[in-house]
TORRO-224535 format. One record per residue (C-alpha): x, y, z. Coordinates in nm, 4 decimals, m for minus. Each point is the difference from the previous one (the first is absolute). Layout:
% TORRO-224535
atom px: X, py: Y, pz: Z
...
% end
This chain:
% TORRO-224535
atom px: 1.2841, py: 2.1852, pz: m3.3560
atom px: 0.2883, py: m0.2606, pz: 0.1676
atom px: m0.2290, py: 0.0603, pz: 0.3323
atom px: m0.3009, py: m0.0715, pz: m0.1283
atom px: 0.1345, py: m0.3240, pz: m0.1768
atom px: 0.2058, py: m0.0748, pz: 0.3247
atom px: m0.3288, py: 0.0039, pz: 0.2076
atom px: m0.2104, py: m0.2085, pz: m0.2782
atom px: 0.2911, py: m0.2286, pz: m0.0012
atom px: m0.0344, py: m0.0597, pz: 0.3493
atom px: m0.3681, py: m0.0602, pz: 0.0589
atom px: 0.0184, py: m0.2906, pz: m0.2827
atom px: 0.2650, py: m0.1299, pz: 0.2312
atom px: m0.2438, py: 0.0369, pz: 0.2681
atom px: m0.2897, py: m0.1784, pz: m0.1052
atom px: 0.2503, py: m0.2673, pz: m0.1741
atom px: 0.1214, py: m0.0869, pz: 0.3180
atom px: m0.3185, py: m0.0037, pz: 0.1896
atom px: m0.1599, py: m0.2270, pz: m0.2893
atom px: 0.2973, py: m0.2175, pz: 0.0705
atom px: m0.0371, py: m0.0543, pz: 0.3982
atom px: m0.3560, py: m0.0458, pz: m0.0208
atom px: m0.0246, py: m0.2461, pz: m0.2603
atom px: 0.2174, py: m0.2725, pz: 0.2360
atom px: m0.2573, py: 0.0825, pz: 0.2610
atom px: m0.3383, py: 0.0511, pz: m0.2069
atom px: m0.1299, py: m0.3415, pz: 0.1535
atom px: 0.0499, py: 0.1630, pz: 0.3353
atom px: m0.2242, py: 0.3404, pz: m0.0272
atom px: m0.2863, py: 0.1365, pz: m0.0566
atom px: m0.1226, py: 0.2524, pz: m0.2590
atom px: 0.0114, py: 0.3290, pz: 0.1190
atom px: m0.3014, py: 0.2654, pz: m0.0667
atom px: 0.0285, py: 0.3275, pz: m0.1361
atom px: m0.1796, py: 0.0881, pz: 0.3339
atom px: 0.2166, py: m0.1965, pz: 0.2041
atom px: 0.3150, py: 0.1836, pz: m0.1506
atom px: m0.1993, py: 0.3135, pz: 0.1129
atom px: m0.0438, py: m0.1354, pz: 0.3719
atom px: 0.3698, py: m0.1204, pz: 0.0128
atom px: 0.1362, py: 0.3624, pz: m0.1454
atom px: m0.2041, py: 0.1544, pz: 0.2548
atom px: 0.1153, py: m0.2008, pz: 0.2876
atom px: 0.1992, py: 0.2776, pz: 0.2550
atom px: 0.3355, py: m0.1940, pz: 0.1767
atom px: 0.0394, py: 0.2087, pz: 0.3102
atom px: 0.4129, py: m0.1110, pz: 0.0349
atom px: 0.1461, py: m0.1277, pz: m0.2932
atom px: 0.3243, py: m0.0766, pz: 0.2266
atom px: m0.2032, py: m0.1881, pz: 0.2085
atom px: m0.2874, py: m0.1502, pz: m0.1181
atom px: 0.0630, py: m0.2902, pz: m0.2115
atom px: m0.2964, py: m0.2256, pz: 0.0561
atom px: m0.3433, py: 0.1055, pz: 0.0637
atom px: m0.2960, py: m0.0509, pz: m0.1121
atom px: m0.2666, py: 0.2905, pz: m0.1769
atom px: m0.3756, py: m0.0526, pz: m0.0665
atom px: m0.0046, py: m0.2870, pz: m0.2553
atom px: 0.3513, py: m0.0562, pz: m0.0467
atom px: 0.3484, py: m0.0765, pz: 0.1615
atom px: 0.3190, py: 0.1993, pz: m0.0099
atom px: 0.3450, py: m0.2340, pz: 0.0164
atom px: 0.3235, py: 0.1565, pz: m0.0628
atom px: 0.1895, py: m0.1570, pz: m0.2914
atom px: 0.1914, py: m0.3131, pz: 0.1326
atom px: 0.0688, py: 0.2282, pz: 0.2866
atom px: 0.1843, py: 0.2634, pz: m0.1589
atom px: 0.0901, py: 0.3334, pz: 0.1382
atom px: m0.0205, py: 0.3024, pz: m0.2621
atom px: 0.1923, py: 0.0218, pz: m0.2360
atom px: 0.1846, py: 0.3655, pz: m0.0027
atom px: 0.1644, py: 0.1781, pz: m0.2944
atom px: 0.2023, py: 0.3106, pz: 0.0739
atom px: 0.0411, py: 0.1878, pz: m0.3191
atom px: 0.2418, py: 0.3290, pz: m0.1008
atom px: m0.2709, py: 0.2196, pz: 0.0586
atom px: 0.0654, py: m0.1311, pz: 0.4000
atom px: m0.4220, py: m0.1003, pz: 0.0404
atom px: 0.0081, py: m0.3312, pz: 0.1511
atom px: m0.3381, py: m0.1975, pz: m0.1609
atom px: m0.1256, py: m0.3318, pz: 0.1093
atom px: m0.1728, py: m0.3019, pz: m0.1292
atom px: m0.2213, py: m0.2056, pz: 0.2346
atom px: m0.1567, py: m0.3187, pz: m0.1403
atom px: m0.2827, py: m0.1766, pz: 0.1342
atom px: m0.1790, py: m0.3206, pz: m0.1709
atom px: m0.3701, py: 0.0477, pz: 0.0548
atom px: m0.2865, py: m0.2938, pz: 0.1179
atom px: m0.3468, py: m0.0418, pz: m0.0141
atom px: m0.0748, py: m0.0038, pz: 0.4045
atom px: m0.2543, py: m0.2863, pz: m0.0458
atom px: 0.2170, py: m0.2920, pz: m0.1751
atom px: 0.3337, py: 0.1931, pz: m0.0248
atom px: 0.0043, py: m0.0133, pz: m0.3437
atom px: 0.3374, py: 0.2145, pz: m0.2044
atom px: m0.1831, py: 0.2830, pz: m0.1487
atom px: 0.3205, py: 0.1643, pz: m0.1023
atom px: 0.2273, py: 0.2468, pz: 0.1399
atom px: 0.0513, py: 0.3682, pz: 0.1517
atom px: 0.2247, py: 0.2425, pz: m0.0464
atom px: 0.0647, py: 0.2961, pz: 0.1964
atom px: 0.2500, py: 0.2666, pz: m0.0965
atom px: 0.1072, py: 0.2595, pz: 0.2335
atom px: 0.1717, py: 0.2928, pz: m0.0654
atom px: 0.2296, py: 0.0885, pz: 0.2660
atom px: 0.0215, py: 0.3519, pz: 0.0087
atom px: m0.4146, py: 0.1247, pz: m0.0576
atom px: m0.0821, py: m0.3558, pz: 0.2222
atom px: m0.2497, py: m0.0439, pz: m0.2892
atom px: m0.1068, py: m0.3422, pz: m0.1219
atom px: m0.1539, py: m0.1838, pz: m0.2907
atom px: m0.1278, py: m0.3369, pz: 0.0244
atom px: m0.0048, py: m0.2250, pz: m0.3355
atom px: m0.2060, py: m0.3183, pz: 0.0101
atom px: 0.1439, py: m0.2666, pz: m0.2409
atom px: m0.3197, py: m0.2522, pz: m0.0621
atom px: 0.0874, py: m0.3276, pz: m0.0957
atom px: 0.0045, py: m0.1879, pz: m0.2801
atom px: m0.3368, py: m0.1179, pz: m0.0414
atom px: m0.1566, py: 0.3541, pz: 0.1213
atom px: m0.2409, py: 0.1661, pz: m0.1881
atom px: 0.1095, py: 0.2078, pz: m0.2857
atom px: m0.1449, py: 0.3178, pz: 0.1606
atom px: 0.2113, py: m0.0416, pz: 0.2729
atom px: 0.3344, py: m0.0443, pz: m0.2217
atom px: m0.1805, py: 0.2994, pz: m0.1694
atom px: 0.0345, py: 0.1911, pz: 0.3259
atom px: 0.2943, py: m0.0904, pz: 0.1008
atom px: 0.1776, py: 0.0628, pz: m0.3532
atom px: m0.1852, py: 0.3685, pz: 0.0101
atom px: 0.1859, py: 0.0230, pz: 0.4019
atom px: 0.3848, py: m0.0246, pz: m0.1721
atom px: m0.1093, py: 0.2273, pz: m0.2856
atom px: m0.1598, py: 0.2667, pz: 0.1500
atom px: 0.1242, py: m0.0037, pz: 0.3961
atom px: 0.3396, py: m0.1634, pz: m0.0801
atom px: 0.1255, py: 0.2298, pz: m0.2469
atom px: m0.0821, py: 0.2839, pz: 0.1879
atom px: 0.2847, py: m0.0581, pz: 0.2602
atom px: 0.3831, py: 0.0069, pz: m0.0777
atom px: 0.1152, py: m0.3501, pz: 0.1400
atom px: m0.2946, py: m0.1888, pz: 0.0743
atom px: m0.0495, py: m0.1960, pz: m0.3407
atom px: 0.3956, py: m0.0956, pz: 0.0276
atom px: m0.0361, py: m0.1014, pz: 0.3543
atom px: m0.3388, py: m0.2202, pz: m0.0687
atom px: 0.1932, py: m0.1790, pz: m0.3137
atom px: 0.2596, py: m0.0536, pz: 0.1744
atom px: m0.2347, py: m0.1522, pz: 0.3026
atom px: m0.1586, py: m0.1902, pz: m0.2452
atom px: 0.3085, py: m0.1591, pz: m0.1600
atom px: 0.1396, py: m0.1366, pz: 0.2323
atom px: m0.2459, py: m0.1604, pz: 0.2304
atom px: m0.0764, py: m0.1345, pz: m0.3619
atom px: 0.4073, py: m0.1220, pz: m0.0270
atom px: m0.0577, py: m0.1769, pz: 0.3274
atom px: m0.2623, py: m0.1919, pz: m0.0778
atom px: 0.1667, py: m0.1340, pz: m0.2871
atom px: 0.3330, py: m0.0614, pz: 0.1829
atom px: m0.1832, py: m0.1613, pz: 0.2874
atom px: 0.0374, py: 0.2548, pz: 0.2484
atom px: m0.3596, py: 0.0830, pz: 0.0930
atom px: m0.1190, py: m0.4101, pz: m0.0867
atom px: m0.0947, py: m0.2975, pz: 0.2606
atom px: m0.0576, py: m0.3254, pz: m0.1314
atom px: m0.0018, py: 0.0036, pz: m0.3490
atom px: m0.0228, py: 0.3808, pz: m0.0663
atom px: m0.3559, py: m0.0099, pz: 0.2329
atom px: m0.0455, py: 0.2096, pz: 0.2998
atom px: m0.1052, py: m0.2332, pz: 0.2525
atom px: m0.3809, py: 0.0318, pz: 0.0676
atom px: 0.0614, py: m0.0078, pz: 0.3703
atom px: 0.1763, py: 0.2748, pz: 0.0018
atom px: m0.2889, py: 0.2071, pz: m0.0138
atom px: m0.2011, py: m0.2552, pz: 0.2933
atom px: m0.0601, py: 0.1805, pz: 0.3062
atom px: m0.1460, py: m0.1910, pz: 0.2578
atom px: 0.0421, py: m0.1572, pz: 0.3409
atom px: 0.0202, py: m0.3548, pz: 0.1829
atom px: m0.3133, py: m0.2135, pz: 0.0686
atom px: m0.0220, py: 0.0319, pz: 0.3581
atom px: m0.0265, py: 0.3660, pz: m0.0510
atom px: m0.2778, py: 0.1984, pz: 0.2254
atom px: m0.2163, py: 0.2159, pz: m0.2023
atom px: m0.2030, py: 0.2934, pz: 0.2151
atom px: m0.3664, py: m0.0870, pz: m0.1024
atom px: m0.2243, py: 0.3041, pz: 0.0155
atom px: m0.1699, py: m0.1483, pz: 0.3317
atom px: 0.3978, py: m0.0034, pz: 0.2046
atom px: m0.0091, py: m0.3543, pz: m0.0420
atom px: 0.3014, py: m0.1371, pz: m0.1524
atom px: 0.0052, py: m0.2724, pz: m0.2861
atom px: 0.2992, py: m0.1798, pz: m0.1884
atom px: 0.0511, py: 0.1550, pz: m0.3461
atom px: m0.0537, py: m0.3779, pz: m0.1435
atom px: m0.3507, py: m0.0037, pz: 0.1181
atom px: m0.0631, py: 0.4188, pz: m0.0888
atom px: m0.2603, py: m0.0915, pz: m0.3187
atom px: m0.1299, py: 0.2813, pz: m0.2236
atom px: m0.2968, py: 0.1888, pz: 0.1139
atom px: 0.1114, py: 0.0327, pz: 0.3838
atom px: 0.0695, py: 0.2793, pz: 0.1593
atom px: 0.2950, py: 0.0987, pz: 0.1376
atom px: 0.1704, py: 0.3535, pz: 0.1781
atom px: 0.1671, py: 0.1941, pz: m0.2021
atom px: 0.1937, py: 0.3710, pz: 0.0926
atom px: m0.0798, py: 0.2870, pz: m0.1872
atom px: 0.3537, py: 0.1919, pz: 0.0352
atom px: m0.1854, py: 0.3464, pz: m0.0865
atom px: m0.2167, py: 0.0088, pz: 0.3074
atom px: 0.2089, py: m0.2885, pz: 0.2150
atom px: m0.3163, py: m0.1743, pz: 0.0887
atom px: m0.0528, py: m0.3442, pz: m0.0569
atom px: m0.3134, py: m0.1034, pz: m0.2747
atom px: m0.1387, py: m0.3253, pz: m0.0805
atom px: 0.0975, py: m0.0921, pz: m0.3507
atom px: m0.0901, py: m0.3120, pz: m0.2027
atom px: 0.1874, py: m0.2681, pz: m0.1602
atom px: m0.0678, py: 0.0411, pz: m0.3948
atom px: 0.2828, py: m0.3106, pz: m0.0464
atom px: 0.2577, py: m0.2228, pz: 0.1635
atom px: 0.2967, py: m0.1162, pz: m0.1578
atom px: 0.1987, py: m0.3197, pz: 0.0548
atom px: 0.3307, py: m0.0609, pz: m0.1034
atom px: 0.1394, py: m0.3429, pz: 0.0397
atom px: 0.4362, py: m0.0325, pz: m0.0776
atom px: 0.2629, py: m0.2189, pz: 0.2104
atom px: 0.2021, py: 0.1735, pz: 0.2689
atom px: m0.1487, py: 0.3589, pz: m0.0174
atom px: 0.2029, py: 0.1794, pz: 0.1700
atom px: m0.2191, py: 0.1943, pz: 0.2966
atom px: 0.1414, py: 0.3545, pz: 0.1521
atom px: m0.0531, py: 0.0937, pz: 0.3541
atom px: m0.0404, py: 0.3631, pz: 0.1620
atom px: m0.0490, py: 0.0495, pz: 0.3928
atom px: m0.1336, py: 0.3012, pz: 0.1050
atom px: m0.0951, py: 0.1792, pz: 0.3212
atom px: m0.1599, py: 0.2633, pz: 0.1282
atom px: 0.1551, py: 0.3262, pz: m0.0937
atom px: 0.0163, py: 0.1358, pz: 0.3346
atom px: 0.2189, py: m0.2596, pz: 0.0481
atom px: 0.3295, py: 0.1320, pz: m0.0589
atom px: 0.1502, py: m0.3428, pz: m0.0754
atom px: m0.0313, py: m0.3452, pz: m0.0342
atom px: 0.2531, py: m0.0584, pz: 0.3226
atom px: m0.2189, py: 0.2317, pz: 0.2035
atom px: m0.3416, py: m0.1181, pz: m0.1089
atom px: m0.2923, py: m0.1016, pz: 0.2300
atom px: m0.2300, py: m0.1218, pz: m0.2918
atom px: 0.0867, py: m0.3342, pz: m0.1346
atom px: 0.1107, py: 0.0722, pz: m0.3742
atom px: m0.2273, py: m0.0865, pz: m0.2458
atom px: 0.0812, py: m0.2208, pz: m0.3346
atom px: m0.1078, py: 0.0762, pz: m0.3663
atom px: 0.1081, py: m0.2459, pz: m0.2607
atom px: m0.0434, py: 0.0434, pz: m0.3485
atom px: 0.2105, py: m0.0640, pz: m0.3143
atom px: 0.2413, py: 0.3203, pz: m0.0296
atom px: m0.1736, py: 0.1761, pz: m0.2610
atom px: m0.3371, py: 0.0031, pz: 0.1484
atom px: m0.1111, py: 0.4399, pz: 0.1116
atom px: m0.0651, py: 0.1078, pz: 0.3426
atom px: m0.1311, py: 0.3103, pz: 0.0857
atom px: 0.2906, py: 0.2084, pz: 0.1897
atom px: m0.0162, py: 0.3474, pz: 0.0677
atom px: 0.2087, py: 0.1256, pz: m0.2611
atom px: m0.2473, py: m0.2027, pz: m0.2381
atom px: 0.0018, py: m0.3103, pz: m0.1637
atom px: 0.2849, py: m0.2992, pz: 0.0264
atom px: 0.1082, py: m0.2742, pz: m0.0808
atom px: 0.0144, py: m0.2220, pz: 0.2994
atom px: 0.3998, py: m0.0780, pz: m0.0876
atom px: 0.0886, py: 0.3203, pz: m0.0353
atom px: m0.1436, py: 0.0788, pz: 0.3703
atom px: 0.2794, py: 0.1135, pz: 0.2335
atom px: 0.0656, py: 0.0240, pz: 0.4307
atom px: m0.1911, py: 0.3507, pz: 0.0582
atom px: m0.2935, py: m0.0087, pz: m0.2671
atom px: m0.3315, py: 0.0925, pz: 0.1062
atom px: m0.3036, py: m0.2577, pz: m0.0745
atom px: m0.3422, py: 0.0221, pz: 0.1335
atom px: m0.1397, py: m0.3042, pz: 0.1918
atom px: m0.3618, py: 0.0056, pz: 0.1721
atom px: m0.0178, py: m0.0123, pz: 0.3645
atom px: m0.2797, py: m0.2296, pz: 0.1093
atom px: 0.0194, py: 0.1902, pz: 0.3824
atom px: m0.0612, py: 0.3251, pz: m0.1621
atom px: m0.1947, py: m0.1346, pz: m0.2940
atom px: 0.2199, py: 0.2993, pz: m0.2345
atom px: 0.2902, py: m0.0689, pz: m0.1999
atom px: 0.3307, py: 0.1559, pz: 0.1321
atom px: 0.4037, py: 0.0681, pz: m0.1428
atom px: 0.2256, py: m0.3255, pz: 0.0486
atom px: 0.3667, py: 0.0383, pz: m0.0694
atom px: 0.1865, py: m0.3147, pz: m0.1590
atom px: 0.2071, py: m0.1556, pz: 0.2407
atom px: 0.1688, py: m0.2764, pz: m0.2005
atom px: m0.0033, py: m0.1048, pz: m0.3665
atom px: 0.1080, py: m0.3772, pz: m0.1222
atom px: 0.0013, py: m0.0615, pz: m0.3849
atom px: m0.0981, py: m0.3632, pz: 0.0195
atom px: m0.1389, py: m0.1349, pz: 0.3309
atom px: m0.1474, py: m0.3421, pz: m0.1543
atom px: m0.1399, py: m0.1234, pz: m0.3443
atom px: m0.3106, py: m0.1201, pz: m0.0935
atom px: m0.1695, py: m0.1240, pz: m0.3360
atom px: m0.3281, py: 0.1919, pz: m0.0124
atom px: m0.0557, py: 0.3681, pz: 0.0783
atom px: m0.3273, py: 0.2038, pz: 0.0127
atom px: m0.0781, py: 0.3676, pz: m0.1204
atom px: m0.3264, py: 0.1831, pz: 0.0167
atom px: m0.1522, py: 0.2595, pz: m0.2249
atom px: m0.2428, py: 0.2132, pz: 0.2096
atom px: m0.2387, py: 0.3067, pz: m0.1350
atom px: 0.2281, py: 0.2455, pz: 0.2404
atom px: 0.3672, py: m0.1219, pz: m0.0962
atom px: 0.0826, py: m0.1129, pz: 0.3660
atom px: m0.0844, py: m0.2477, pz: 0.2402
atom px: 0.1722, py: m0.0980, pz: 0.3218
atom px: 0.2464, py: m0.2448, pz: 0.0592
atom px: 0.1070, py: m0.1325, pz: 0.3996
atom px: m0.2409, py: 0.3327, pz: 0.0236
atom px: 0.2837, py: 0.2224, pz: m0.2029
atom px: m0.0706, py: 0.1834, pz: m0.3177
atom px: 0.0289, py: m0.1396, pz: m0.3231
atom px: m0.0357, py: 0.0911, pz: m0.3508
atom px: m0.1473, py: m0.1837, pz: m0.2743
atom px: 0.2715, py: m0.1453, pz: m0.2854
% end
């Protein structure tokens, strides 16, 4: 009977808290779908460990403010972790809400909770209420471990711990995009600036199950206009090129602001988390294929500018100084 009223006590807590956090961002999100929460819940994250940001059919994955898991080690010695990600509409980056994924560390298994926002549809809440009850309960620690999650991302918000400017994330946070003078691949090997890229052209794009290069077309381009963005820099090289004080090839540059995906062989990341060794793909216009280049040298802020560019394309990628890129 106590466990029963322990676990009812704490999903109240859990959807108290959540009703909280949302409702100083509700101006911020969009109203999430019972069949979006279906999409989201189904979404498989190949590393936890490692993949913080990506993005998945119609939506993007960002790791709460950063965070790694959070791990609880109790007396019965399983170790279980909490991994938070909020959750965006890919087309307009929208907050739909949040995902949790709990891991059990002994049978490796996991259970992924998706927290809809406050405005989301009451099927969704529905769903997600039904996910504590019936999932939740029916695994010593998790419901603990998720309240606790819960409670105090939801005591940092109120402290100011998790708050820019007046308690609101800062929009640009979530802008990925890349300097005006920035060469887009078209689809025909010319190359344009991304300021004059308009919707409707088409562009090269890499399909990273068969490697080959596709055309793709823009569906949107977003501009972004702030004082002194800060721009990051990468310089890669061909990776037969053991290093950059060795190389024959004159490095190549790719700026874009730090949060902004590449395409690396270990998958997508964020351009300022790139480091000396990682593997990119860059098309060679003498062999007309796209080979491996290894990063050679990484600078966080190489200049600043006051507009920056993005492109949404029907194949998630296009090609920057002719290296794969992801859409935001």
């Amino acid at each position: 009977m106590k466990t029963n009223q322990l676990r009812q006590f704490v999903l109240l807590g859990c959807l108290a808290v959540l009703q909280l956090v949302y409702s100083t961002v509700r101006a911020q999100t969009a109203s999430m779908s019972l069949d979006q929460l279906k999409a989201i819940k189904a979404i498989k994250i190949a590393n936890l460990e490692k993949d913080t940001y990506f993005k998945s059919g119609d939506f993007i994955l960002d790791r709460y403010e950063e965070r790694p898991a959070y791990v609880f080690n109790y007396s019965d010695g399983i170790p279980r972790k909490i991994y938070l990600y909020k959750v965006f509409t890919a087309a307009d980056t929208k907050e739909l809400g949040l995902l949790a994924i709990y891991e059990n560390g002994k049978t490796k298994d996991v259970k992924p909770f998706v927290i809809p926002g406050a405005s989301a549809d009451r099927k969704a809440w529905d769903a997600y209420i039904d996910d504590l009850k019936y999932v939740g309960e029916k695994e010593a620690g998790l419901m603990s471990a998720l309240g606790f999650v819960l409670s105090r991302e939801m005591s940092l918000l109120l402290g100011g711990g998790s708050k820019e400017e007046g308690g609101e994330k800062k929009k640009e946070e979530y802008n990925f995009c890349f300097p005006a003078d920035a060469l887009v691949t078209l689809a025909n090997r010319q190359t344009k600036a991304i300021q004059e890229v308009k919707p409707g052209d088409e562009v090269m794009a890499y399909d990273a199950k068969t490697r080959l290069l596709v055309p793709a077309r823009v569906r949107e381009v977003s501009i972004h206009e702030k004082p002194n963005l800060a721009i990051a820099g990468v310089w890669v090289i061909p990776a037969e090129e053991v290093s950059a004080s060795l190389t024959l090839t004159r490095p190549v540059l790719l700026e874009a602001t730090a949060n902004h995906p590449v395409q690396t062989a270990t998958g997508a990341k964020k351009l300022g988390d790139l480091r000396r060794g990682d593997v990119l793909y860059r098309f060679d216009g003498a062999t007309q294929a796209v080979s491996a280049w290894k990063v050679a040298d990484v600078q966080s802020n190489v200049r600043s500018v006051n507009t920056v560019y993005n492109l949404v394309t029907d194949r998630g990628s296009y090609l920057v100084n002719d290296v794969v890129v992801l859409d935001k």
